[in-house]
N, C-alpha and C positions, 0 to 999 in steps of 0.2 A: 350276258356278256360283260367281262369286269370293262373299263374304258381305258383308254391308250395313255401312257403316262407321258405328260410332258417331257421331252429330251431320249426319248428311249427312240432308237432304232426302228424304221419301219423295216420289213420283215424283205428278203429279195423277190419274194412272191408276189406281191402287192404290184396294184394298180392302180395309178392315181392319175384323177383327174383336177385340169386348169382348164379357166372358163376365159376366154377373152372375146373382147372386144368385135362385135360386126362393123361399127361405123365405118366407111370408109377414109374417115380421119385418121383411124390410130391403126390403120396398114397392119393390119393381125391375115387376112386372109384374103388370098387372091380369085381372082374368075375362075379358076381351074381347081378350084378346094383345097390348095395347097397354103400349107401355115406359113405364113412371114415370121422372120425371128422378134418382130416386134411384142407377138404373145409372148414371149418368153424374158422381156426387158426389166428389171427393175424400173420402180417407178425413183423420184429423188427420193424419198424416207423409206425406203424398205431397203433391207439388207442380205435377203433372202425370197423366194420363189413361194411363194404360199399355192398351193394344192387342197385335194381332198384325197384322202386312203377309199379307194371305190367300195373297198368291201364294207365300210362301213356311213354310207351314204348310197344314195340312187343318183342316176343319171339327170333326174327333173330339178332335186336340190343342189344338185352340182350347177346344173348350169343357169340355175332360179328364174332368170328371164329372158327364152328364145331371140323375145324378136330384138335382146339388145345384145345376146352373147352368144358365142358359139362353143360348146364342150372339146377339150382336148382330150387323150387319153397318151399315157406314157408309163413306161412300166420303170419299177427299180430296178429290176436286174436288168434295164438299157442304159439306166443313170448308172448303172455300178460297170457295164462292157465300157460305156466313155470311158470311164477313168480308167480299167486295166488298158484301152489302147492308148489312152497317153500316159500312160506309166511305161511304157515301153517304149517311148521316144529318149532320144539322147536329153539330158536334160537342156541343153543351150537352146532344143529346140521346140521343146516344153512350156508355155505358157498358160496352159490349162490349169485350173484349180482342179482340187480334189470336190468332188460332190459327194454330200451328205444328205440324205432323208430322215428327217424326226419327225415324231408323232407331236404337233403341237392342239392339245383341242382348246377349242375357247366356251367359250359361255355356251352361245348358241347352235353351236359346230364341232361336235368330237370328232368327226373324221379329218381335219382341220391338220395341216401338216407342211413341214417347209423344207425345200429342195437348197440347201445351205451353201454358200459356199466362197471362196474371199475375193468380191469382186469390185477390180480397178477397169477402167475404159476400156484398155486393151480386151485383157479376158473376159469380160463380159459379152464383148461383141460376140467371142470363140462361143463360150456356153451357149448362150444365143441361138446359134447357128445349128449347133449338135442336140440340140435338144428338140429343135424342130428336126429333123434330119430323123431323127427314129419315133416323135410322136406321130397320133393320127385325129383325124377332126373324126368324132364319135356322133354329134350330134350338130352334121352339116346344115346349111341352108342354099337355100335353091340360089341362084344365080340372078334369075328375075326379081327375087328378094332383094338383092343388094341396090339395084339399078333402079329398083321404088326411093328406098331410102336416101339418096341422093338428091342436095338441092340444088346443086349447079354442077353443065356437064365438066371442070374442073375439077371440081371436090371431088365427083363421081370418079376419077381414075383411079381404078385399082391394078397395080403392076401386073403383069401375066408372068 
């Protein structure tokens, strides 16, 4: 298989997966398995969504370590339906970015790839929001699991 070129198009077919966070610090997934838009935040230095293209990785390398992440799956042709439905808003009422998928591989990671797209406070929130809205957690973890990992019953609250 030749490998994915930096900057080129992933394909609308494609599945890709994003792995975040179990902690119940960084509020990615609630008691109900349901995704918080916090998995889908920029960090301050990233400028873009970094994923994997599933066809060319596995679910185990995707999500490297269970017991501190949980596996996302989202498709491109969901990241490409967001954008035809906000392309179809009046534009005053339009603050959605356009999203784009590029094949980014690195060193260690050719399935490696970024969900792009030009994000200020406002629309970030929006992305955020819509992107959890049509992902699914692929590779969940049990409930009891979370409520181990917690050191104090504060930190322990995860939203419903």
């Amino acid at each position: 298989m030749t490998p994915p070129v930096k900057g080129q198009k992933v394909s609308s077919s494609e599945t890709l997966y994003r792995r975040a966070r179990l902690e119940p610090e960084f509020r990615c997934y609630r008691r109900d398995k349901k995704i918080r838009p916090n998995a889908f935040r920029l960090r301050k230095s990233e400028k873009s969504l970094s994923v994997d293209v599933a066809s060319l990785t596995t679910k185990e390398k995707g999500v490297s370590d269970p017991t501190s992440f949980f596996l996302i799956e989202i498709t491109v042709e969901g990241i490409e339906s967001v954008n035809d439905k906000n392309r179809s808003k009046p534009e005053e009422e339009s603050f959605f970015p356009e999203l784009t998928v590029e094949h980014d591989p690195i060193e260690d990671n050719i399935a490696h790839a970024l969900i792009i797209f030009d994000a200020d406070e406002t629309n970030h929130d929006l992305v955020a929001k819509e992107l959890c809205r049509i992902a699914t957690v692929i590779m969940p973890v049990e409930t009891k699991d979370l409520e181990k990992r917690t050191d104090s019953p504060s930190q322990g609250k995860i939203d419903s």
